[in-house]
Each structure stands twice: as C-alpha cells, then as structure tokens.
C-alpha positions as CSV (number, residue, x, y, z in Angstrom):
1,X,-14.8,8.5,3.8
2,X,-11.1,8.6,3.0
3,X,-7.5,9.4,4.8
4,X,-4.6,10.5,3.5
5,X,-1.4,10.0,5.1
6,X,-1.0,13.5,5.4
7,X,-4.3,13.6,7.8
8,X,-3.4,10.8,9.8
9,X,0.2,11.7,10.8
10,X,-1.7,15.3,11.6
11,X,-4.2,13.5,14.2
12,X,-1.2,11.6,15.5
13,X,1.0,14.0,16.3
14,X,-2.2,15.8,17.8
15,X,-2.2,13.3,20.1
16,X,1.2,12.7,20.9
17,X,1.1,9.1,19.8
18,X,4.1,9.7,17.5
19,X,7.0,12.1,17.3
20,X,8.5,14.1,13.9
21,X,11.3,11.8,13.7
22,X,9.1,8.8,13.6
23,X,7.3,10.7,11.0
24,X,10.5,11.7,8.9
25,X,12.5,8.1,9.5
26,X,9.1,6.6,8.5
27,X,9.0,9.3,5.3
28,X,12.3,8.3,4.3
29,X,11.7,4.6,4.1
30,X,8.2,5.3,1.8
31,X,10.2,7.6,-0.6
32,X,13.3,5.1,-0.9
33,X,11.4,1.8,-1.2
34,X,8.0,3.4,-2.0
35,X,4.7,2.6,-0.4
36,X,3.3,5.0,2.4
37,X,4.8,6.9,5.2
38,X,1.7,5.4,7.6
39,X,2.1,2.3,5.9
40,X,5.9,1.7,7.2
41,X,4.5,3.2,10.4
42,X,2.0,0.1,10.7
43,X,4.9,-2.2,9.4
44,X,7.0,-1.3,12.0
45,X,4.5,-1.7,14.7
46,X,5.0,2.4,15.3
47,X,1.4,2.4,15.4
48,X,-1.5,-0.1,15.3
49,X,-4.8,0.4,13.5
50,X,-6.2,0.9,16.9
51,X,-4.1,3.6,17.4
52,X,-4.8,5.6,14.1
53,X,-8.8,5.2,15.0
54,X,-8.3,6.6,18.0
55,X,-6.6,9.7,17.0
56,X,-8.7,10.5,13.9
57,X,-11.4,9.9,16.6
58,X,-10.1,12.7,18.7
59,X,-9.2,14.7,15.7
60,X,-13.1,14.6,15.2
61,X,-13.9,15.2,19.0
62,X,-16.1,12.3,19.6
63,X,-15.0,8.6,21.1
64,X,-13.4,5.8,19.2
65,X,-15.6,2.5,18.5
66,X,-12.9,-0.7,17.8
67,X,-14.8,-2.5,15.7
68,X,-12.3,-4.9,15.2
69,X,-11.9,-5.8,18.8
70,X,-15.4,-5.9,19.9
71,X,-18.0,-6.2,16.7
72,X,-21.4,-5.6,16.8
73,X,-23.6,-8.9,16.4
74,X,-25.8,-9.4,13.5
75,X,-29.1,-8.7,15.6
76,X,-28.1,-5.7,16.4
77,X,-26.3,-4.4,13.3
78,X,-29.3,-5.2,11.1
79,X,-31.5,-2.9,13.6
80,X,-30.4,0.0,11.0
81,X,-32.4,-0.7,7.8
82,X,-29.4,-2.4,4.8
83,X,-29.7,0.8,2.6
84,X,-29.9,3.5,5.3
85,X,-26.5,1.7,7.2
86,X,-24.8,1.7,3.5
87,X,-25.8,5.1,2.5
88,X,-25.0,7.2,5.4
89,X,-22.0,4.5,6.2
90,X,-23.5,3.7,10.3
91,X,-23.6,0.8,12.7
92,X,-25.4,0.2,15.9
93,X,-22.1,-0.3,17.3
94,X,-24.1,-0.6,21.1
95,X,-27.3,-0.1,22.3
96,X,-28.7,0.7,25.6
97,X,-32.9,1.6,26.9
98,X,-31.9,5.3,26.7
99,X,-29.1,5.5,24.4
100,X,-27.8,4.1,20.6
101,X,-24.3,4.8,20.3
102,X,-23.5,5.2,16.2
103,X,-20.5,4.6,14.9
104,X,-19.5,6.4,11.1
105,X,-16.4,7.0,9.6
106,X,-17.8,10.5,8.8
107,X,-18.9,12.4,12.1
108,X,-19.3,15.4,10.7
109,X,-22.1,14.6,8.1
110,X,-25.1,17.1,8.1
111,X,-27.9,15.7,9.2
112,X,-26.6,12.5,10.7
113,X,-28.6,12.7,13.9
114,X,-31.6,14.0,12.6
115,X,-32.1,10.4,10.6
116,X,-31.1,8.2,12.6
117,X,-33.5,9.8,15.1
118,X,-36.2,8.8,12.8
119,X,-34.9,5.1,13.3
120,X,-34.1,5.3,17.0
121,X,-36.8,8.2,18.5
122,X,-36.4,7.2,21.9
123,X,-33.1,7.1,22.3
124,X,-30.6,9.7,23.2
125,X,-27.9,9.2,19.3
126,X,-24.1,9.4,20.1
127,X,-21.6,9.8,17.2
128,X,-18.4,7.5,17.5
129,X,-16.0,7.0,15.3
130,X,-15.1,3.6,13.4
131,X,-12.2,3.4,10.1
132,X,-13.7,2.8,6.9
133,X,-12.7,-0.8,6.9
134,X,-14.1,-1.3,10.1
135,X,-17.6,0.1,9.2
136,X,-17.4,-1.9,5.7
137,X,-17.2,-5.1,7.5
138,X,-20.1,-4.7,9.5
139,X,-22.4,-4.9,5.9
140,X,-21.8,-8.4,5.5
141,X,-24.6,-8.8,8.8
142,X,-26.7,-7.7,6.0
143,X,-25.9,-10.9,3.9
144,X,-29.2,-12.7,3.0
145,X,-28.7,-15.9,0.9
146,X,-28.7,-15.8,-2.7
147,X,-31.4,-17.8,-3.1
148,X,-33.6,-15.9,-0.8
149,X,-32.5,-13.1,-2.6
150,X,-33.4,-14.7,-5.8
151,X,-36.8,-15.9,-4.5
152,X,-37.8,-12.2,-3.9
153,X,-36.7,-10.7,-7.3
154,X,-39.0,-13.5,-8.7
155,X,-41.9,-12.4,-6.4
156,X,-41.8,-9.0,-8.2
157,X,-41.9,-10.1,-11.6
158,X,-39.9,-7.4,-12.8
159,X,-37.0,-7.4,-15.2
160,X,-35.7,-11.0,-13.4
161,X,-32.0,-11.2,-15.2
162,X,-30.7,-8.1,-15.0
163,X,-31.2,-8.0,-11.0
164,X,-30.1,-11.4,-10.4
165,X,-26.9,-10.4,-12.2
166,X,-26.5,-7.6,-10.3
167,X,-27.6,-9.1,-7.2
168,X,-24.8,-11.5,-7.7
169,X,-21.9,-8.9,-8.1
170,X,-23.2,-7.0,-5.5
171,X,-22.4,-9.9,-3.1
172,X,-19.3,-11.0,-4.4
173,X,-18.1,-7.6,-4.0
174,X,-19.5,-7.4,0.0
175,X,-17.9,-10.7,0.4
176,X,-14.5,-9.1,-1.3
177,X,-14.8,-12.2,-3.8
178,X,-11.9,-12.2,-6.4
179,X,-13.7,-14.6,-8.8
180,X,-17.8,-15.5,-9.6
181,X,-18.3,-19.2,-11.4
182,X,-22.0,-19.1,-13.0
183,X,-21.7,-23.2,-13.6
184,X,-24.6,-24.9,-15.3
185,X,-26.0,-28.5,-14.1
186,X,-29.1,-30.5,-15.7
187,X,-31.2,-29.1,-13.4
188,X,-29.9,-25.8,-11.9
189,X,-27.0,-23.8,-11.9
190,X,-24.7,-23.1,-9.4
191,X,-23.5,-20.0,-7.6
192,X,-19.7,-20.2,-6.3
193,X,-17.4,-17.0,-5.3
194,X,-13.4,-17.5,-4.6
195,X,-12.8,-15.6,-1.5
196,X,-9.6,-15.3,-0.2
197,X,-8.6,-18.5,-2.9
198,X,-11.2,-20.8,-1.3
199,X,-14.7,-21.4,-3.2
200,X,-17.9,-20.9,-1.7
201,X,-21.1,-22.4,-2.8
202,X,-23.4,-18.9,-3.0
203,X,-26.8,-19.9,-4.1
204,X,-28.6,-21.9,-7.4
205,X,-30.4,-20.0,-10.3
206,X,-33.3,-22.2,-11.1
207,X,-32.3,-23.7,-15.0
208,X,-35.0,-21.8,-17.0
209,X,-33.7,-18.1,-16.1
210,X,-29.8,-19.0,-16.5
211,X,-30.1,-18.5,-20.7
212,X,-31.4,-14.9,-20.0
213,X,-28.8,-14.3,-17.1
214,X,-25.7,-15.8,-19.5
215,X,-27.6,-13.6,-22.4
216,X,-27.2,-10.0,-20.3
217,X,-23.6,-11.2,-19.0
218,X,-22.9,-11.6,-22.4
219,X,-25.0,-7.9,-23.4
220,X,-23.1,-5.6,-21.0
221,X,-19.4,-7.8,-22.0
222,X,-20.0,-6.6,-25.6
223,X,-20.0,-10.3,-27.0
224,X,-22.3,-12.3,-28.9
225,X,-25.4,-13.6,-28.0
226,X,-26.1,-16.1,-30.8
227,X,-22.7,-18.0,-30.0
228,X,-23.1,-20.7,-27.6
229,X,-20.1,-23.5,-28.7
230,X,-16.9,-21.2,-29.0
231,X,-15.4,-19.8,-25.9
232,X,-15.6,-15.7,-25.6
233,X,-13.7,-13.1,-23.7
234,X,-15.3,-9.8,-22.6
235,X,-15.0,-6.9,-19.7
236,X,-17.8,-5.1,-17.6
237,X,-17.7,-2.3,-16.2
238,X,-19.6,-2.6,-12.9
239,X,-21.5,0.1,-10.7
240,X,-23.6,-1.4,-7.9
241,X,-25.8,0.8,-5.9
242,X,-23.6,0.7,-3.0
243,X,-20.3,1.2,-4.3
244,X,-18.8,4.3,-4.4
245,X,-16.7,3.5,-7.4
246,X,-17.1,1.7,-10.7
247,X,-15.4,-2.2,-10.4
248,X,-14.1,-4.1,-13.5
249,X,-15.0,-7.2,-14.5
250,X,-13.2,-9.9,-16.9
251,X,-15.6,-12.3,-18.1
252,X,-14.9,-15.6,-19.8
253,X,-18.1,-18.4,-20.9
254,X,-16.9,-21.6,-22.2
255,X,-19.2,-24.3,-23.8
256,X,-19.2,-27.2,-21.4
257,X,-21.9,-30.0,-21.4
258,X,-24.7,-28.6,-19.5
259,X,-24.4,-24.8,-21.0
260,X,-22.0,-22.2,-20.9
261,X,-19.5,-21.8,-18.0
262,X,-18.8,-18.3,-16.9
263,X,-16.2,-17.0,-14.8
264,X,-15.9,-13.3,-13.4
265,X,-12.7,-11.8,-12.7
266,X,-13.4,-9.2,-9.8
267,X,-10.4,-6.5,-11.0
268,X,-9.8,-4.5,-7.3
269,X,-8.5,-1.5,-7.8
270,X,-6.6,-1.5,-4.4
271,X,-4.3,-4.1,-5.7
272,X,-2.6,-0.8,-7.7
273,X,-2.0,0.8,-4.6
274,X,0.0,-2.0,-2.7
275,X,3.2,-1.8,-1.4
276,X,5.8,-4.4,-1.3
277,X,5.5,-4.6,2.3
278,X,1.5,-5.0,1.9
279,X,2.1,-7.8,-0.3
280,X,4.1,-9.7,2.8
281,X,7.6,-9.1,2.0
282,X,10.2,-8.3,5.1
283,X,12.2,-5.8,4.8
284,X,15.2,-8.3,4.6
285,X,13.1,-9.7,1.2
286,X,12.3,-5.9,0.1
287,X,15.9,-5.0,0.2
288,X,16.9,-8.1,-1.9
289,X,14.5,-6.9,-5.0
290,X,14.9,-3.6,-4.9
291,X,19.2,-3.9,-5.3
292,X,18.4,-6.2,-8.0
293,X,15.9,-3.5,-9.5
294,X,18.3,-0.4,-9.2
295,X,20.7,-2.6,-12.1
296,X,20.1,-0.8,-15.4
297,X,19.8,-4.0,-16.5
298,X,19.1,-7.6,-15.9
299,X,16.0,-9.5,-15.6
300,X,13.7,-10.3,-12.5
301,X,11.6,-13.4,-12.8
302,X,8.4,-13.5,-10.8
303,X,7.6,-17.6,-10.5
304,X,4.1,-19.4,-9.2
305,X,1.0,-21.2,-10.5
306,X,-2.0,-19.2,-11.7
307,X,-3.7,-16.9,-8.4
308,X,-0.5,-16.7,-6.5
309,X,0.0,-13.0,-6.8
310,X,2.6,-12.7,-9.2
311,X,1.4,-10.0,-11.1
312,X,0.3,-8.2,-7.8
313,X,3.9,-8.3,-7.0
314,X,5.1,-6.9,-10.3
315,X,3.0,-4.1,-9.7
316,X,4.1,-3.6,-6.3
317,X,7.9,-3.5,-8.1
318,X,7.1,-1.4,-10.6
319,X,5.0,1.5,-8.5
320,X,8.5,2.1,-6.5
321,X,10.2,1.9,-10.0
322,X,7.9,4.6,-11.3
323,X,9.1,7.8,-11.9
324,X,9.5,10.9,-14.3
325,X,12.9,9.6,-15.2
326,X,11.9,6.2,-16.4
327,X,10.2,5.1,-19.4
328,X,8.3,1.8,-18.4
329,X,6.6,-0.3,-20.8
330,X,4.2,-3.3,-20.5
331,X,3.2,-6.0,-22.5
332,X,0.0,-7.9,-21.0
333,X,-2.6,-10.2,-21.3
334,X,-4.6,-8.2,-20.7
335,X,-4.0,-5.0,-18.8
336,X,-5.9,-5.5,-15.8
337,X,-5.0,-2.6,-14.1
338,X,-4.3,0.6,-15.7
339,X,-1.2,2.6,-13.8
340,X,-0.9,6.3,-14.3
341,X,3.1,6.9,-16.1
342,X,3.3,3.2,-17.4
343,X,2.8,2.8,-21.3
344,X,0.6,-0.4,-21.1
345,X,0.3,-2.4,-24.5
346,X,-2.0,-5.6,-24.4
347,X,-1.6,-9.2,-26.6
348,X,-4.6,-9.0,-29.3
349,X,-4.3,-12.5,-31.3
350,X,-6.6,-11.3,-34.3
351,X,-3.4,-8.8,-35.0
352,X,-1.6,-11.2,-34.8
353,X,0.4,-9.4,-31.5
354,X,1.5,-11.7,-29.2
355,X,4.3,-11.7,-26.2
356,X,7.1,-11.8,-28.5
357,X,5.9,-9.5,-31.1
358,X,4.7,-7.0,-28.3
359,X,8.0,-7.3,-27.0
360,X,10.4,-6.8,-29.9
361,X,8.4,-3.8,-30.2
362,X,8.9,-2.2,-26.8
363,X,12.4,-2.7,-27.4
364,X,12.4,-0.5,-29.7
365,X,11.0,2.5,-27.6
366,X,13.7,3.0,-25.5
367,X,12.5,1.9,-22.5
368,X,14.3,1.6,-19.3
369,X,11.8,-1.2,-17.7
370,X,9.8,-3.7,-19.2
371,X,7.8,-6.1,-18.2
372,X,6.3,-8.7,-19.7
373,X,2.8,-10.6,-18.4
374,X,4.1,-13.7,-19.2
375,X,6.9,-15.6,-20.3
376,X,4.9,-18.4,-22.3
377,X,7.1,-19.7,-25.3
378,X,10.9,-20.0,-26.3
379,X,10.7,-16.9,-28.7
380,X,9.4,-14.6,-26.0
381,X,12.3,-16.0,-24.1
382,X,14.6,-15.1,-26.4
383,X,13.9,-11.5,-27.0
384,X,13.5,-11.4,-23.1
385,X,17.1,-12.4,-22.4
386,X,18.5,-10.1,-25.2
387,X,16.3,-7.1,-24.4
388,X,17.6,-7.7,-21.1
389,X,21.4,-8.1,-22.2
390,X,21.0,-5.0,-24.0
391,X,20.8,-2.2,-21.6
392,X,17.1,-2.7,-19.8
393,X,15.4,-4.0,-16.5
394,X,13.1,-6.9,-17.8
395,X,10.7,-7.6,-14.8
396,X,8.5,-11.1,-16.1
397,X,6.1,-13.9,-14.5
398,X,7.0,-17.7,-15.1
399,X,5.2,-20.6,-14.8
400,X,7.4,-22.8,-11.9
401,X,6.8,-24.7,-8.6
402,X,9.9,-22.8,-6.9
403,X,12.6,-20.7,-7.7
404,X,15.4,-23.3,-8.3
405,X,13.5,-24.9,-10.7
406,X,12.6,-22.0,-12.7
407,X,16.6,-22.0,-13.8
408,X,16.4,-25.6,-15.4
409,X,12.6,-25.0,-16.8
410,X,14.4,-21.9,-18.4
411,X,16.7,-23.4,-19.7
412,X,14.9,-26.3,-21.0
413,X,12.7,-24.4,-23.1
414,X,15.8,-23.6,-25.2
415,X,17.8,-20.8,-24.3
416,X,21.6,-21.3,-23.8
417,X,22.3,-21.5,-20.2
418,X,25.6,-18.8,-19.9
419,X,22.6,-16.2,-21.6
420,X,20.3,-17.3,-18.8
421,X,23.4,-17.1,-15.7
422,X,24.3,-13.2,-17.0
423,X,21.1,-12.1,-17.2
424,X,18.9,-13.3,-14.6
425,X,19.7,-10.9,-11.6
426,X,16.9,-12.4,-9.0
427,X,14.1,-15.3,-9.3
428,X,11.0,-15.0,-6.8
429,X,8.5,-17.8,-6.2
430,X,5.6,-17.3,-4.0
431,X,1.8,-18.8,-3.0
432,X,-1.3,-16.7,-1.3
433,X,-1.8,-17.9,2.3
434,X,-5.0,-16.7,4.4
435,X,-4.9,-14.6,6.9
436,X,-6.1,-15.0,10.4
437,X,-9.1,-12.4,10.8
438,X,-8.1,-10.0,13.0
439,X,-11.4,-9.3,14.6
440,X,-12.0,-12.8,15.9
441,X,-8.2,-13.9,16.4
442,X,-7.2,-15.5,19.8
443,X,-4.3,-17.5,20.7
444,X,-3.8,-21.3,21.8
445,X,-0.8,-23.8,22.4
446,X,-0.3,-26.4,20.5
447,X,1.1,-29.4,22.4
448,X,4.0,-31.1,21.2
449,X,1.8,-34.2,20.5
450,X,-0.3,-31.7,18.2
451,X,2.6,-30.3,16.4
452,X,4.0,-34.1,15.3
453,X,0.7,-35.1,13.6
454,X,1.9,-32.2,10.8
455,X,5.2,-34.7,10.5
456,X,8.8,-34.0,11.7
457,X,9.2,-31.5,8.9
458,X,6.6,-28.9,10.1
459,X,7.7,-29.8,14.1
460,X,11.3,-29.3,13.4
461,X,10.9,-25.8,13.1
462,X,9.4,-25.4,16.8
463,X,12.5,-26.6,18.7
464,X,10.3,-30.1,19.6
465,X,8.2,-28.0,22.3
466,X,4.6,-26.6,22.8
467,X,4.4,-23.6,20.4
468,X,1.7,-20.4,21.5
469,X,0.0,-19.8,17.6
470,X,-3.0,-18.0,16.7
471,X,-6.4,-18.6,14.8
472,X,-9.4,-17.2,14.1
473,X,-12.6,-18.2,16.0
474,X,-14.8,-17.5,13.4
475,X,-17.3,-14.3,13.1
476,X,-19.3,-12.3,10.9
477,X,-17.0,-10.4,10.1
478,X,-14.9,-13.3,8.0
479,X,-18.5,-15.2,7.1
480,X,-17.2,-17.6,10.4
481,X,-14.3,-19.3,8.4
482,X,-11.6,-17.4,10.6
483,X,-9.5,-15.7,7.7
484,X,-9.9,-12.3,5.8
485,X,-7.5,-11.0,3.3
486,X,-4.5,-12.7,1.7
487,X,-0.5,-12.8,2.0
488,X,2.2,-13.9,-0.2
489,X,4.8,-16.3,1.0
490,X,7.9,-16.2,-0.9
491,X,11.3,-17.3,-1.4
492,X,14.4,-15.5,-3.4
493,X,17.5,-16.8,-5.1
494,X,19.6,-13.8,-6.3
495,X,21.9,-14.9,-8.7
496,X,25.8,-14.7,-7.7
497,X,28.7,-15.1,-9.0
498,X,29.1,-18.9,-8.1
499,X,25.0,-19.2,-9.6
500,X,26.4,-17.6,-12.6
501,X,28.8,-20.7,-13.0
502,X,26.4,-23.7,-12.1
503,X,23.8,-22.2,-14.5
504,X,26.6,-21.9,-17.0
505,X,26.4,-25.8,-16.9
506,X,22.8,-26.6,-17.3
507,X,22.3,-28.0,-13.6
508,X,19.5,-29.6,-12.2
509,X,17.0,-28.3,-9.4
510,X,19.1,-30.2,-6.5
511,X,22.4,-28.3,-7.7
512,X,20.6,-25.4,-7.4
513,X,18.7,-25.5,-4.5
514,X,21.7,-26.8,-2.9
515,X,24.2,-24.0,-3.7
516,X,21.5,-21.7,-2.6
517,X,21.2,-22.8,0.6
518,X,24.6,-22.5,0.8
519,X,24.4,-19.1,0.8
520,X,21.4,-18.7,2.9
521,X,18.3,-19.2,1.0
522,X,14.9,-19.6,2.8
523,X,12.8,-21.4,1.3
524,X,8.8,-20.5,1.1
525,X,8.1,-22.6,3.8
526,X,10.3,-21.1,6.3
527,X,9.2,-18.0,5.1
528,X,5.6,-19.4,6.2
529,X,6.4,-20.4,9.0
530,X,8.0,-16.9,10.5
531,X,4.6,-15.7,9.2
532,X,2.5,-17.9,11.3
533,X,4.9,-17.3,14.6
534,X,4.0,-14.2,14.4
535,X,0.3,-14.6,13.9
536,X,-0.5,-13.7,10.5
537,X,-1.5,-17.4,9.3
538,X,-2.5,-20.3,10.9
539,X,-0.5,-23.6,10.7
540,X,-3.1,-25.5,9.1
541,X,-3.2,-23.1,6.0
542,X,0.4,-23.0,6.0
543,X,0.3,-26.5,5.2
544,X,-2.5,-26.5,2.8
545,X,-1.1,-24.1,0.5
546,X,2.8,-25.0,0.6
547,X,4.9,-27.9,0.2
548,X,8.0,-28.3,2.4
C-alpha cells in the first residue's frame, strides 16, 4: 500500500505531532526547491519515520509495529508461508501461546483475519500496522540460496531456463540489486548482484543450462540468438510474480573466453522520484545548484566515474526545473528513465545520431534546458559551450576524479579556456557511500589510538580526541553486511568572477583547487565526513570510497 503526502500530513495533524505552520513552512520549501512537503519534514528532523508509522497507525485505529527498531527474526518471519506473507503484504511481527500479533501496511483488507486464521487457528490474530518499507524488508528472511533454488527447479523438470532467469531477477530485485553479472567459467557460471555498489557472489548455474539461460536473456531482449562473438545491447521488461509493477532491464552480453558475459541493469523507477535532498545534498549544497539553475543560461557540469550517481542527480535537478513554462530536452544514452514533460531523444549509432548531432538538433527546438548524457568528445563540447552561450541552461555529466580537475580536462580536450570560464556556472563531483542500516545501527567510540591507524588526514578532522560514530551490527534486514541504501557525497565549485580569470589562463588542478578553497570550498571528503558525524556512513566506507 501507498501514502501520499496529503494522507500523512492528515494522520499527523490527527495526532498533534505537527502543527499547520510546520505543514506550510515545510510546503513552501517542496514547492521552491521541489521534492515533497513530508520529505523536507523528515529532512528537517520535524518528524521521524517512527513518527509517521505511528500516526498512520492511529489513523487506522490499531497499534504501530517498528520494524525498524525491533525486527522480527528469520524463524519466526518464515512461520507465514513466502507467497501468503508477499501477497497479502504480513509479518509475524510477535508471537505469543495465545496470541500472533500481524503486522500489514493495509489494515483494512477484507478478509485479512479470516486467512491468517487458517495459518495460526489457535491463536487469538491482532492487526498492527508496519510502513511499506518496513514490511518489504522483512521478505528477504525468505531468501533461500540460488543454488538451492536452482536445485529445486531442476527437480521438477519443467521448462529449466526460463525459471532460473526469473528466479534470478526475482532475487536481485528482493535484494534491491542495481546490477546482475551472468559470468561464464570452464566449468560453471557464476551468479553476482551489485547491491548498494558492492558485488555479491549469488549462486552457480551448472555450465550445460547457461546456453539456454543466455538464449532466453537474449529472446525476451529482442536480440539474436545465432550471434555469439559480437557484443549486443537489449532491454526487458520485467514482471515477477511478486512485484506490483513492471521493472526494466538493460541487458549487455559480451563474448569473453569462456562464453558470453551478461550484465543486467536493474532500472528503479524510484530513482525518478528523488529529491535533491534524498540524493544527500544539504541545504547549504541545494541552495548552491539551484541559483546556478535559475540563470537562463550557463552550463552545470555533473563530474564522477561510472555508478556514482551522476545522472541520478541530473534528474533530481531537472524534476524541480520542470514545469509548464519550460521546454526541456534530453539527449541520452539511453533514456533510462522516462520523465513525464521532458522531450527525451536517445543516441542510435546505426543513424548515425550521436551526442553532438543529437545536440545541434535540440538547439534548434527552442529549448530552455538541455541536458546532455554525456560529454564524451571535443565536438559535443563545442556545441555544448555555444548552446550554452546562446541563451540556454546546459545541465551535462563529465568524466573527472573531482571538480577542479574537470576545468583543465575541459579544457584539454580543446575548447578555448575564456569559452569555458563564461559559461561554466557550477561543476559538481560526487561518489555513492553506504549507508549505515538503520534497523541494526548502534553507536561506539572510537579511541584516539583507533582514529590515527586511518592516518593524520582522516584524524585531523576529530579535534585529536575519541569520536562517538555509528555502524551497523549486521541483520537480516541488510543480508548482515550493516548498510542498506546509498548516498552521494559531493563537492561544488561555483564559478566566480576571480574563477572566470584563472580559467581564462588555462590553469592547472592546484590553481584551481587552491583559489577555491579560498573561497570556501569543501571538498568531498569533508563532505563525508559531516555525513558520518552524523551517522549516515561509517568511517570505514568513508574511506573506501573517497580519496582525501
């Protein structure tokens, strides 16, 4: 089940937990910088998550089960048979000799108690309710490993490849995966899923079923099955049995020694609805990009390796940008997610339409914004910086390590450097951190002693004393690994007058990480670090992910 903003700021003013003016100051933030009202609410620590359940659970008149404070074990959980649990969206949240206390995000459904009395016939059923995130990570206690999994489809006999296949998404998607690698050995082939930017070892498909399972990859991606040495490109479109909606899939197979590679792109459709405060930015950061993105004109450049969220960002940008009064235009490759009042145009190389021909294009459809997936080659640079000279907000993604030295990497792909200083309005680099799980996270002090084994640059932000941090202990919840869910780290150098000048004379990363510290640039680190203070990463990954 689903809540609208306008049904949780009803149940909380229900329940006193928030007054009208929170409700209108909080309003007034989500329609200037977009986003949610109860999303600014939860930003600003207004109201928890906690809170919310509990008033949506008095809205409903029946208690409130915190899942995320106190989670059900496995053992008990799995007492509910996997496809009753899923369908009717229950937990065993506790369980006494008399009583099984259920918790639902959907109180009110007919016939609830009648089933689960069928399950649990001596014992007295009580409703609770639980948010619909809360119940959906309780069905990872239904996890079984692939391979069991795979052992049992075999036992059947039945058509083997196509449930594998679907056996795998379905698990990826329980696991909230953003990537599946099908990797061929000699003797096997090997499972792995990318959660939260970490791979996972899943399972192995014995060798003599992976040509069939590559074969109906290939079937439902629309590509060809008598091609096994050239590399092919395809999309899915996915409905398990337990998802409520249809997911997308980007599929690639490359020919590698043992076979062909494949790798899944899980498209999640939430990423559309992000905010740029869901994303990580403060409201310090948010304030930065959106005065650069009320300019007419100018161009904002988003910077990182592959997987670091840049495009999740731009779409965070452009959803406050969008409006009735703008015409926005796209040119990507390819469109991952489709946004309702964007014209969305995607690179096809056997037409020959590329970035820069995409883009010379656009230009001539009197946009306002544009953005471009990629900045990849000198030509798409150049129609870039004169698309943005001429009267339109470019928003692009460029391959850099940080923002100072996406100004001299600019530059050195061969645009004049006083074009690049009166055009570029804001650069943004960024990396994906974990986050700590919140159902498992606890709090410990690290000694002194502790911090200086992460070297004088990491301790020197602690004021050389014991620090109070936070990690996750591990539970089923995050598969025991302590993290669940992603945020971006970032840093921003918005381009001044005195920028304008040193880019004027081609300088070097050093000359421009200088003057911006000068006028108080944090870098990503310190961004970081502010984040794990405050407990929404640990040290440890803080370190892993970004160089200081």
């Amino acid at each position: 089940m689903k809540f609208d903003d306008e049904s949780i700021i009803k149940a909380l003013l229900n329940g006193n937990y928030i007054t009208e003016e929170d409700v209108k100051k909080s309003a007034e933030y989500a329609s200037e910088h977009g986003g949610s009202t109860v999303g600014h609410m939860l930003t600003e620590a207004l109201v928890s998550s906690s809170i919310i359940g509990q008033a949506l659970a008095e809205s409903f008149g029946v208690a409130y089960s915190d899942i995320n404070k106190n989670p059900p074990p496995k053992e008990q959980v799995v007492l509910i048979p996997e496809e009753v649990g899923k369908r009717l969206r229950v937990v065993l949240y506790e369980s006494f000799k008399s009583e099984a206390v259920i918790a639902t995000d959907d109180p009110l459904r007919k016939g609830l108690k009648e089933e689960l009395s069928q399950i649990f016939p001596n014992q007295k059923i009580t409703i609770t309710f639980s948010l619909p995130e809360e119940i959906d990570s309780t069905f990872v206690n239904y996890q079984q490993g692939l391979e069991t999994q795979f052992a049992k489809i075999l036992e059947k006999k039945g058509k083997v490849a196509p449930e594998i296949v679907d056996q795998i998404i379905e698990d990826a998607l329980m696991l909230k995966a953003s990537d599946i690698h099908f990797e061929p050995r000699e003797k096997d082939a090997i499972i792995r899923f990318r959660i939260d930017g970490v791979l996972h070892e899943a399972g192995k498909i014995p060798k003599e079923y992976f040509e069939n399972i590559i074969n109906r990859l290939k079937v439902q991606a629309k590509l060809r099955i008598d091609e096994h040495f050239s590399p092919q490109d395809g999309a899915i479109r996915f409905q398990g049995k337990t998802s409520p909606h249809p997911v997308d899939l980007r599929i690639s197979i490359a020919p590698i020694l043992d076979g062909e590679k494949v790798a899944i792109r899980v498209l999640s459709s939430y990423v559309r609805d992000l905010t740029l405060s869901d994303i990580g930015l403060s409201e310090e950061l948010q304030n930065q990009i959106l005065e650069s993105a009320k300019k007419p004109f100018g161009m904002i450049l988003v910077t990182g390796p592959t997987g670091s969220g840049k495009t999740t960002t731009l779409y965070s940008l452009i959803k406050t940008l969008n409006s009735k009064q703008r015409n926005i235009t796209t040119i990507e490759d390819p469109v991952e997610y489709k946004i309702e009042g964007l014209n969305q145009m995607q690179t096809n190389l056997q037409s020959n339409l590329t970035f820069a021909r995409g883009l010379r294009a656009l230009a001539r459809q009197d946009p306002d914004v544009i953005l471009v997936g990629e900045i990849r080659d000198l030509e798409t640079a150049d129609i870039a910086v004169n698309a943005a000279l001429t009267g339109h907000l470019l928003l692009s993604t460029f391959h850099a390590n940080n923002a100072a030295t996406s100004i001299p990497r600019f530059i050195d792909m061969g645009v004049e450097s006083f074009l690049v200083g009166s055009t570029l309005e804001l650069i943004i680099s960024q990396r994906l951190v974990r986050r700590v799980c919140e159902s498992c996270k606890c709090s410990y002090t690290l000694s002194k002693t502790q911090l200086d084994k992460f070297g004088p640059e990491v301790a020197k932000y602690f004021d050389n004393k014991s620090q109070t941090l936070y990690k996750g202990k591990g539970c089923p919840a995050c598969s025991g690994t302590g993290y669940k869910g992603r945020i971006g780290v970032f840093e921003f150098i918005t381009i001044s007058t005195d920028l304008q000048d040193l880019i004027a004379k081609s300088p070097s990363t050093k000359d421009v990480a200088e003057l911006a510290k000068r006028q108080g640039f944090k870098t990503m680190f310190e961004d970081g670090i502010e984040k794990v203070k405050n407990g929404l990463t640990s040290i440890e990954e803080l370190v892993r992910v970004v160089t200081f």
